[in-house]
C-alpha positions, 0 to 999 in steps of 0.5 A: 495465499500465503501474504495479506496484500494490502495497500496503505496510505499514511500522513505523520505529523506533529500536529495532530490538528493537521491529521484531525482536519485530513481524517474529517475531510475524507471521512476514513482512516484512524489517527495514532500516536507514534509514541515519539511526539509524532502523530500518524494518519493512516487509511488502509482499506482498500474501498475508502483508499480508491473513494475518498483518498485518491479523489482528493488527491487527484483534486489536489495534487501536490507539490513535490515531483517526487510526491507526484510520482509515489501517487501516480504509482499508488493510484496503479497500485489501487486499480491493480488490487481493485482488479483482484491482481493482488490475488496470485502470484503474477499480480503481486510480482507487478505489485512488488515491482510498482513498489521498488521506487515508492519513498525512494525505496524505503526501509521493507520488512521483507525483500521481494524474492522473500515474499516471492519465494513462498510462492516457489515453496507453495508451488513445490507442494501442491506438485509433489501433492498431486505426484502419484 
């Protein structure tokens, strides 16, 4: 696989109080500073993702509608890759498409068809591979 897909929640705050109480309560993650006065909570993989993350949140929800919609979108994403989707190109199209609306869109580091294009170059090159 030419991409390391992997999935991510992650909490920013000031206070790193709040962080601390959210990481001893779902027993996963790590905490870091952000460097800007800024704390980040982050849990990135995908076991304590679909065993501590989701039911919490599930338990909890949130208030936000937009908030809503990124965690429903999240859960799909988790079930997908908890699936083995995120380990061909199909699945991660899916992915990339469950994706576009999460954050409002959000700043990515790479567009789809970059990350879906290596797959076209990978493709290219198994076929002229096995051409006699």
């Amino acid at each position: 696989m030419p991409w390391k897909v992997s999935l991510c929640l992650n909490v920013s705050q000031k206070d790193k109080v709040i962080l601390a109480l959210l990481k001893r309560h779902l027993n996963c993650g790590t905490i870091r500073d952000k460097g800007d006065g800024v704390w980040m909570f982050e849990v990135n993989n995908l076991n304590a993702i679909l065993q501590n993350v989701i039911p919490f949140f599930r338990r909890f929800g949130f208030l936000s509608a937009k908030k809503k919609r990124d965690f429903a979108i999240f859960r799909r994403m988790a079930e997908l890759m908890a699936d083995k989707a995120h380990l061909d190109k199909e699945g991660i199209s899916q992915l990339l498409k469950l994706r576009e609306p999460m954050n409002d869109g959000g700043k990515r580091k790479y567009s789809d068809e970059t990350i879906l294009a290596v797959f076209e170059t990978m493709e290219s090159s198994e076929t002229i591979r096995r051409t006699p």
